[in-house]
N, C-alpha and C positions, 0 to 999 in steps of 0.2 A: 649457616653458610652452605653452599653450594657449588659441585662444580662444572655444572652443565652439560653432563655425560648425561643423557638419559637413562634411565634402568629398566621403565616400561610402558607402556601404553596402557591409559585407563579410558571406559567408556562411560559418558555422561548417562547418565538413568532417567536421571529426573530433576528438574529445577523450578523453586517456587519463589516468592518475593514475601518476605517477610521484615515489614517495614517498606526503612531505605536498606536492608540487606537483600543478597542472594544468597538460596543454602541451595547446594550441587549436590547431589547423589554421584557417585563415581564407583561405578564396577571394578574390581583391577583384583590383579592375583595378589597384589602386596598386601593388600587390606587386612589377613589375618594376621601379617607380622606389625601392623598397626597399632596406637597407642593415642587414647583421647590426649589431646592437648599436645600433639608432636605432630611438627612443622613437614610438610612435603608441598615442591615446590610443584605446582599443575601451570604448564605452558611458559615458566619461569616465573610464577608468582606462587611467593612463598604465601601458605595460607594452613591451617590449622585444623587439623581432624575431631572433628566435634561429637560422632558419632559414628560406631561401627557394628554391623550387623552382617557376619559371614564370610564374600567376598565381597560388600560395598560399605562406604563409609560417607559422612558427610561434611562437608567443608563448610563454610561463611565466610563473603566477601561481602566488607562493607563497600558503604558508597567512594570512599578515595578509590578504594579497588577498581569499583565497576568503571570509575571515570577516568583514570590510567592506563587501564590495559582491556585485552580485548573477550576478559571472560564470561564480563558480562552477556554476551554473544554467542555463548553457549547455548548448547539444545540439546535434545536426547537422540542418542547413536551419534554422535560427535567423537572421536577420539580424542584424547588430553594427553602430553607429555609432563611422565611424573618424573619424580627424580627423590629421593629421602634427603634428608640433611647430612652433610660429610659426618665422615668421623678423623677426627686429627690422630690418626696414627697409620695411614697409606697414603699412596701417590695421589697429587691433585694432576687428574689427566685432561682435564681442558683448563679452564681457570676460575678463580676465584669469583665466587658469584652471591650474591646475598638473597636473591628473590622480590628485590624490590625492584619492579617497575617502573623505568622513569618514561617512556613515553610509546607511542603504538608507532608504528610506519607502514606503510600500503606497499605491495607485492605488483611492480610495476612488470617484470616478463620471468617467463620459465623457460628456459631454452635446454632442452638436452645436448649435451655434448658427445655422444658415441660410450657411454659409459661411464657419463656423471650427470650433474643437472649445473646449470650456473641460472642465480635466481639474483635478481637486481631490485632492490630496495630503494624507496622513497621515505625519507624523515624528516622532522623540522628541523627549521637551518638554527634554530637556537641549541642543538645539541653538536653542528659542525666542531669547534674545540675538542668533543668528546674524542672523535672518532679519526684514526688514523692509518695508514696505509698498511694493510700486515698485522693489523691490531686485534684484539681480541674482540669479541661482542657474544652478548646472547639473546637471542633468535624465539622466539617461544621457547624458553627453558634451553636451546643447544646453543653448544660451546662453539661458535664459528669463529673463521679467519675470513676477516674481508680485505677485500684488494676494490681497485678503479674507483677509488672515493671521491668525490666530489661536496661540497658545502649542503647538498639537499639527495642525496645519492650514495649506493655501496651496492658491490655486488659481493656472492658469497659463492663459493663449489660446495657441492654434496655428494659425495661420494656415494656410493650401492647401499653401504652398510646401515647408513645416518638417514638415507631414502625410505628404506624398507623397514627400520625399527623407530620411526618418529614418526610422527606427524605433519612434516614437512612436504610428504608427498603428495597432503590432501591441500598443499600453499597452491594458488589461484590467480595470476593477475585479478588485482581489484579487493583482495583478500587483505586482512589485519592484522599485523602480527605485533606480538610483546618485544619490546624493548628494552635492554638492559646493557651501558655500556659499563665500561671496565673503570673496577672500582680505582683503581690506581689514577687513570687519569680524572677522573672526577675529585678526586683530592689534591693532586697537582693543579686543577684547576682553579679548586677555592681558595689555597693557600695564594695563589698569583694574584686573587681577585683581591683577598684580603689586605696583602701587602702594596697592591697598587693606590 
């Protein structure tokens, strides 16, 4: 689990295809508090350190991966928003996040505000249920509030801070981003589907 605080930016190195998999090289200062076989979530998908040598290490995203979210898409000098797995004994300061990917959405405008960013999002309208006014969601890996929702639509605010230390600022009308809504309503969800 996760909680969609960022903790660092890591830079792609190098990515090869092996198979139907991708293995990502990732730069980042975490890497020597790193450990094979422990989960850290890159752009909010949870994915698995396979190998580390110094300051880089190596992940594996199979094909459900590549075909859900937007890693596949990777390249080298690309920044990643990492985040390590919580630990249950402090504050969860955005919200509960798991790293599973349930779908991409396209980065429709980027309008600055005089000291923030408002970024307005496109998604499929079969995740509308998800997603609600004030609601939580995560964004490549960040913990956002969206507001002006709409059935195919959401906008989000970004503050300085969430600008300057994610990856967010390199988001593009026309750009990809990972999709993760909250795990609360997705379970209110099936429980309603189930009992109907």
């Amino acid at each position: 689990m996760f909680t969609g605080i960022i903790e660092s930016l890591g830079e792609v190195i190098a990515t090869r295809q092996e198979g139907t998999n991708m293995v990502i090289t990732i730069r980042s200062s975490l890497a020597p508090e790193l450990k094979i076989d422990q989960s850290v979530a890159h752009n909010g998908v949870c994915l698995t350190v396979t190998r580390i040598d110094g300051d880089t290490y190596d992940i594996v995203a199979v094909a459900e991966t590549l075909l859900k979210s937007n890693i596949g898409q990777l390249s080298p000098g690309q920044k990643v928003n990492l985040e390590r797995a919580m630990v249950f004994n402090g504050r969860i300061d955005g919200h509960l996040v798991q790293g599973h990917v349930d779908s991409t959405g396209e980065c429709i405008s980027c309008t600055p505000q005089g000291g923030s960013w408002e970024y307005r999002f496109r998604y499929p309208e079969q995740f509308a249920g998800l997603i609600v006014e004030k609601g939580s969601i995560c964004l490549n890996g960040i913990s956002l509030t969206i507001y002006n929702v709409t059935n195919t639509e959401f906008s989000i605010a970004v503050i300085p801070y969430t600008y300057e230390h994610t990856n967010i600022s390199a988001v593009q009308p026309g750009h990809t981003i990972n999709l993760e809504f909250d795990i609360l309503g997705k379970f209110v969800a099936r429980q309603l589907a189930v009992k109907s």
